[in-house]
C-alpha positions as a Python dict, from the first residue, in 0.01 Angstrom:
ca = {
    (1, 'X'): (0, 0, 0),
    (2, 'X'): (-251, 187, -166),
    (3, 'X'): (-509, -70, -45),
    (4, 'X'): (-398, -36, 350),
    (5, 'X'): (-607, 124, 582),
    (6, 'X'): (-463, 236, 848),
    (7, 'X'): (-712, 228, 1128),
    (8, 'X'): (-623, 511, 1476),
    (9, 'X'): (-923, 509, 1678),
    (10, 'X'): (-979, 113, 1795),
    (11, 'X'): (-1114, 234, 2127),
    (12, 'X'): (-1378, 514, 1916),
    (13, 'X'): (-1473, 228, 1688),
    (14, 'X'): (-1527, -34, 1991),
    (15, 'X'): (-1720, 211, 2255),
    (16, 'X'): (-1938, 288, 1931),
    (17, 'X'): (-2067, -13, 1869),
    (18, 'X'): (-2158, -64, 2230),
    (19, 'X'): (-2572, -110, 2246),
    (20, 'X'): (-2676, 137, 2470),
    (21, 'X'): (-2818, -52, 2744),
    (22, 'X'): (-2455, -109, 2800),
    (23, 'X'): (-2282, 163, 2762),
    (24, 'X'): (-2186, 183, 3114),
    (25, 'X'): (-1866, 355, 3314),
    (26, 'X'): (-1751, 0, 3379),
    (27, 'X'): (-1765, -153, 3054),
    (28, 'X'): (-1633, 145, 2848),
    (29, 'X'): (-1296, 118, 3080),
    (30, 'X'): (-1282, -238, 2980),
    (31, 'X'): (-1340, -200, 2640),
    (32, 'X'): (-1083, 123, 2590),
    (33, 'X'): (-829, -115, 2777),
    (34, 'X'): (-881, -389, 2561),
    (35, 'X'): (-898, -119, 2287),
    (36, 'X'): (-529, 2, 2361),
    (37, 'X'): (-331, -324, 2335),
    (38, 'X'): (-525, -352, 1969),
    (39, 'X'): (-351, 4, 1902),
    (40, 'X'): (-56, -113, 1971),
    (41, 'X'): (-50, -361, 1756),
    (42, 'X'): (-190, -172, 1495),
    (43, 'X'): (48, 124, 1528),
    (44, 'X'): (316, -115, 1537),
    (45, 'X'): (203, -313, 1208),
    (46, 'X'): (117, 7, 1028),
    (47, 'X'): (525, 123, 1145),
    (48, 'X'): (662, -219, 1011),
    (49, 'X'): (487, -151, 712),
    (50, 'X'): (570, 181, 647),
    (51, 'X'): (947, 146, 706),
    (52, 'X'): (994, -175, 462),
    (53, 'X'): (764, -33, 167),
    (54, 'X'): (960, -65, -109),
    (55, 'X'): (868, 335, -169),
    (56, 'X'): (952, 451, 174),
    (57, 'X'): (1232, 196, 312),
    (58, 'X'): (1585, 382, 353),
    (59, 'X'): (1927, 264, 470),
    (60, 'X'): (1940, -47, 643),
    (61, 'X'): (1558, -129, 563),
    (62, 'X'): (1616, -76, 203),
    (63, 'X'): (1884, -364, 237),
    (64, 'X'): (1663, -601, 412),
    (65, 'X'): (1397, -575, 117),
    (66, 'X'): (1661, -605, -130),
    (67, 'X'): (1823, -930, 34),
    (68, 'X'): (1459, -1041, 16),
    (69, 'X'): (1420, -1018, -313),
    (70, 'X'): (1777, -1108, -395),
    (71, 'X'): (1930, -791, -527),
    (72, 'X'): (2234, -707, -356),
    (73, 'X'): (2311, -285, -293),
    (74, 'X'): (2646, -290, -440),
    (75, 'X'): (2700, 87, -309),
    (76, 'X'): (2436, 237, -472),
    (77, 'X'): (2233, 534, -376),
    (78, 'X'): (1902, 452, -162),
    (79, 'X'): (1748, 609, -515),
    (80, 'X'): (1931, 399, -766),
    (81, 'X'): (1893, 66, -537),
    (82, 'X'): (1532, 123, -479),
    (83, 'X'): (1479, 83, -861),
    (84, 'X'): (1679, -192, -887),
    (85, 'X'): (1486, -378, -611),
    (86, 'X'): (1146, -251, -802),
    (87, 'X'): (1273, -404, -1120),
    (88, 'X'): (1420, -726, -962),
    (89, 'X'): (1043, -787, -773),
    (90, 'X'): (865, -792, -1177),
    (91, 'X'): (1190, -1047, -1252),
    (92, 'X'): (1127, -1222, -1016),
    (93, 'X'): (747, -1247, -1136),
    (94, 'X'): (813, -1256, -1495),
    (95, 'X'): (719, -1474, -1780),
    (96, 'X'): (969, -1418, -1996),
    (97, 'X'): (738, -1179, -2173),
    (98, 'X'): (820, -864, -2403),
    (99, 'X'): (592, -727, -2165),
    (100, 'X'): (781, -815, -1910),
    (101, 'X'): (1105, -718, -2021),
    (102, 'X'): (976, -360, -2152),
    (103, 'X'): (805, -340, -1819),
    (104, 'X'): (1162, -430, -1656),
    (105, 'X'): (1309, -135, -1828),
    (106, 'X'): (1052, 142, -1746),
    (107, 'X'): (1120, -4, -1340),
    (108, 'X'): (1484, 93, -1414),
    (109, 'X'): (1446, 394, -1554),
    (110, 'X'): (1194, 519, -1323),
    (111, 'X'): (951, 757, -1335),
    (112, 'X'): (1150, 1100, -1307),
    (113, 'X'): (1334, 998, -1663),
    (114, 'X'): (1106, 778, -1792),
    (115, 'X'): (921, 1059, -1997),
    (116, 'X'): (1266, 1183, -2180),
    (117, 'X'): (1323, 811, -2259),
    (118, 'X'): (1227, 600, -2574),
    (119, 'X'): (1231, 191, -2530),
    (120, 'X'): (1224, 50, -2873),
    (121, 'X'): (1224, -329, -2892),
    (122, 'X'): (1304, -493, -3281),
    (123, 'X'): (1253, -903, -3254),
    (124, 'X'): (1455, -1104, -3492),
    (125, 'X'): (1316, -1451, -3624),
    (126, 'X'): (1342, -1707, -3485),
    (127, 'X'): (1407, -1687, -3126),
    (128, 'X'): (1625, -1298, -3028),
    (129, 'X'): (1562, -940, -2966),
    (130, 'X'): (1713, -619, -2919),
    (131, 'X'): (1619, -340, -2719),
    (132, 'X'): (1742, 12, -2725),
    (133, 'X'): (1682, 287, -2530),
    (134, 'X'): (1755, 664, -2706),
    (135, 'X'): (1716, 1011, -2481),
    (136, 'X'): (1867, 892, -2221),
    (137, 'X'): (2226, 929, -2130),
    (138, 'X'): (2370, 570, -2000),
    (139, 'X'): (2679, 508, -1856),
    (140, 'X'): (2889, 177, -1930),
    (141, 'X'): (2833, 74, -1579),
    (142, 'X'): (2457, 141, -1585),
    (143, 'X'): (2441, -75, -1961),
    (144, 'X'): (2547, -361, -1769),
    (145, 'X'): (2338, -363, -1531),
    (146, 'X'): (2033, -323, -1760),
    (147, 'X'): (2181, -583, -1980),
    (148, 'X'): (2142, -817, -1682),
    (149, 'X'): (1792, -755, -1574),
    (150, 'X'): (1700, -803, -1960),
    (151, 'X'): (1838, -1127, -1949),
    (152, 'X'): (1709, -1258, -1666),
    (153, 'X'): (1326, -1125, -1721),
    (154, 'X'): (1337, -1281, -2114),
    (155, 'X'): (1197, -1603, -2155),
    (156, 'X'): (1459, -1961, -2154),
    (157, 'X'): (1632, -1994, -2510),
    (158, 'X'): (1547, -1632, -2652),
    (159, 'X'): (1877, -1404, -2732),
    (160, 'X'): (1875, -1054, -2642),
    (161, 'X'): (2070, -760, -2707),
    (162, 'X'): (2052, -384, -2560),
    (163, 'X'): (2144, -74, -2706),
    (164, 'X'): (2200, 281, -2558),
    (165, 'X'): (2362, 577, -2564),
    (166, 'X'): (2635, 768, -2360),
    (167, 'X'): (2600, 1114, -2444),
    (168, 'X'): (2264, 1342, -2457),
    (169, 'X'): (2058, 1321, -2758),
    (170, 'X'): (2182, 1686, -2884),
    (171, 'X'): (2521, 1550, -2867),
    (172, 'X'): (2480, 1238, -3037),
    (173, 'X'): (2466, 1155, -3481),
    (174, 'X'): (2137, 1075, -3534),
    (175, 'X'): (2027, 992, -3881),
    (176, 'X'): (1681, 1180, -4049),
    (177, 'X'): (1302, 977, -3927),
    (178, 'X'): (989, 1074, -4113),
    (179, 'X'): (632, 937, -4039),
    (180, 'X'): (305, 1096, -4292),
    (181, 'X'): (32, 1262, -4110),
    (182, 'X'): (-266, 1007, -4090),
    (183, 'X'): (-490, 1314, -4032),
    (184, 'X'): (-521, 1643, -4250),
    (185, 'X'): (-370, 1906, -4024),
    (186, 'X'): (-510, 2302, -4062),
    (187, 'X'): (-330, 2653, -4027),
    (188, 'X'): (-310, 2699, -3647),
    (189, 'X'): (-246, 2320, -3546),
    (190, 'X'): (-92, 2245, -3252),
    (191, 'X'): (-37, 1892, -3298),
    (192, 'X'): (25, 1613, -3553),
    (193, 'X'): (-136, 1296, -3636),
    (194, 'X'): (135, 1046, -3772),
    (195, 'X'): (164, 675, -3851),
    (196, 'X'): (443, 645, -3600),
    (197, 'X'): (662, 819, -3348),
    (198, 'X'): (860, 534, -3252),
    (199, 'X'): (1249, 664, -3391),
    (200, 'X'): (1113, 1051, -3291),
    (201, 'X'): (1276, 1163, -2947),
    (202, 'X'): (1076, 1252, -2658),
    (203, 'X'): (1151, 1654, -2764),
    (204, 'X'): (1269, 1828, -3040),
    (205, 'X'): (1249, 2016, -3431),
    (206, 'X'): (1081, 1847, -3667),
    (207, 'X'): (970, 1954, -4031),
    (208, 'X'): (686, 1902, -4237),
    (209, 'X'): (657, 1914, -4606),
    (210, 'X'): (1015, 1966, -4650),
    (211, 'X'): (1159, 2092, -5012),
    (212, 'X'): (766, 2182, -5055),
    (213, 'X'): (575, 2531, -5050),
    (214, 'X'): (429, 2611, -4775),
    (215, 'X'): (753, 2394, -4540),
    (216, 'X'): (726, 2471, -4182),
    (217, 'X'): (957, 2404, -3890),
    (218, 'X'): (847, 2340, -3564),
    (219, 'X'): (950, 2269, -3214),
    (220, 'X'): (728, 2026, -3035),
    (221, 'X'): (733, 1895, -2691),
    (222, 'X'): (490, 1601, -2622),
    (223, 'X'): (461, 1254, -2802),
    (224, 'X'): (253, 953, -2780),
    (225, 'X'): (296, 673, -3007),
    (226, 'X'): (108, 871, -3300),
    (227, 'X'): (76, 1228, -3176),
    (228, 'X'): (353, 1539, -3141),
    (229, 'X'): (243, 1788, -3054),
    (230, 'X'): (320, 2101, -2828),
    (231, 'X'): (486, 2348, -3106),
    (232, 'X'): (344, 2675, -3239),
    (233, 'X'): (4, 2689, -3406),
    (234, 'X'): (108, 2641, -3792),
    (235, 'X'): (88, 2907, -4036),
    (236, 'X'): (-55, 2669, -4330),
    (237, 'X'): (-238, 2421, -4359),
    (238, 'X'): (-122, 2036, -4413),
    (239, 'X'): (-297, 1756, -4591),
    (240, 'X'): (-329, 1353, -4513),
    (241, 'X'): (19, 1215, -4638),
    (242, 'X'): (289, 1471, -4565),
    (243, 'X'): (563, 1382, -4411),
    (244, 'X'): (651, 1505, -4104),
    (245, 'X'): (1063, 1455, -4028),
    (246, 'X'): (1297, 1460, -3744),
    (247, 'X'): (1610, 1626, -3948),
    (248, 'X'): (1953, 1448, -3954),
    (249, 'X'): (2240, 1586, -3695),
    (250, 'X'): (2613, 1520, -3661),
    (251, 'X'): (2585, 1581, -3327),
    (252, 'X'): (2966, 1650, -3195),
    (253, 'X'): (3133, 1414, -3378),
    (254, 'X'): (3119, 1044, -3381),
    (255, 'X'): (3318, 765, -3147),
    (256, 'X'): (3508, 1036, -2943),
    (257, 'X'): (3428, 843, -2628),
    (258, 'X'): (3768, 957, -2474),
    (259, 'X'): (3657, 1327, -2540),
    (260, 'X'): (3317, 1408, -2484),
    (261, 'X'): (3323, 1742, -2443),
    (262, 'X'): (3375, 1719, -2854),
    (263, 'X'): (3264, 1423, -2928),
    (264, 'X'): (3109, 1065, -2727),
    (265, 'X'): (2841, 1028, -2911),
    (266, 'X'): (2893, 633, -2925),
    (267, 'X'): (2563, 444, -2935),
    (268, 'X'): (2657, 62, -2777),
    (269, 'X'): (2493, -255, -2807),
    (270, 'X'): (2574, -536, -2557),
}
């Protein structure tokens, strides 16, 4: 709605326009009279607008729009449904895309998580793919329902698969990722220049030049696809080519799903 204007003053705008050779006590009271029932209408529009906006609908509005668009509330919060219906308006528009399906995700997600989140998408020849999403915590419930929307936004014929998590990242085995710097990095560097970030989570300790002299170990807290960065300026200097590695963790143990206060950290792929 960021292209709506919503106009307040229809009787202001008309009386201003009035040449002033007319601009008489008579006309002006038929022209603000006239003015009024366009207020109405426009106050009116502007309210039906307003309430069904897929960003400011609640309750029983929220419903309508999802019946609309053919996702069904299934007693979900007005928070989780209104990302649902956001995601099921781009399946309803999509192509069948990896665009589209990535884009699909992020919608589900939304944007309060999405920056903790990492949506990696592998293809497999000739005609499959398999998402996962790490950094996120996802319930069993909630992997279904992604599952679904990933089927339905990928194209006819292609095979899909979706992985994710059910425990926090600092709870889960993770194995060791490296990427090499693609830029020379000096003492007092705040960020990183690497090939790839892709496997790194959205946080965390990393460690460059490892088993070298002059090893560091850092904790950064940003990432784009070939940046972290966000840690304490480095104490030495680090040329093009060293490799910069997200160390290995058990985590709390491994397929304790029935106990995860110890353990949970089961990664699943439906």
């Amino acid at each position: 709605m960021s292209d709506v204007t919503r106009e307040s003053d229809h009787a202001g705008k008309m009386l201003a326009r009035l040449a002033e050779e007319f601009r008489k006590p008579r006309i002006q009271s038929i022209l603000t009279a006239e003015a009024a029932q366009y207020q109405a209408i426009e106050d009116a529009s502007w309210q039906l607008l307003s309430e069904f906006g897929v960003d400011t609908a609640v309750g029983w509005a929220l419903d309508v729009l999802g019946r609309i668009v053919g996702e069904p509330r299934q007693g979900a919060s007005d928070a989780d449904y209104r990302l649902r219906v956001r995601a099921r308006i781009r399946v309803n528009r999509s192509d069948g895309t990896i665009e589209d399906v990535i884009e699909v995700v992020r919608l589900l997600i939304g944007s309060a998580l999405l920056p903790s989140a990492t949506i990696k998408l592998t293809e497999f020849y000739p005609a499959a793919f398999v998402l996962r999403i790490t950094g996120l915590a996802i319930t069993p419930t909630q992997a279904q329902i992604y599952s679904s929307f990933i089927k339905q936004a990928r194209g006819a014929g292609i095979g899909s698969g979706f992985g994710w998590q059910q425990t926090p990242d600092a709870d889960a085995f993770v194995t060791a990722t490296s990427s090499p710097l693609t830029v020379g990095a000096l003492a007092g560097a705040t960020s990183f220049t690497v090939a790839d970030t892709s496997d790194f989570p959205a946080t965390g300790t990393i460690v460059i030049d490892d088993t070298l002299a002059g090893t560091e170990t850092l904790n950064y807290t940003t990432k784009t696809p070939t940046t972290l960065s966000g840690f304490a300026p480095t104490v030495n200097p680090h040329s093009l080519g060293a490799m910069v590695t997200y160390p290995a963790s058990v985590g709390n143990g491994w397929g304790d799903d029935a106990n995860p206060a110890t353990g949970g950290a089961l990664v699943g792929l439906i």
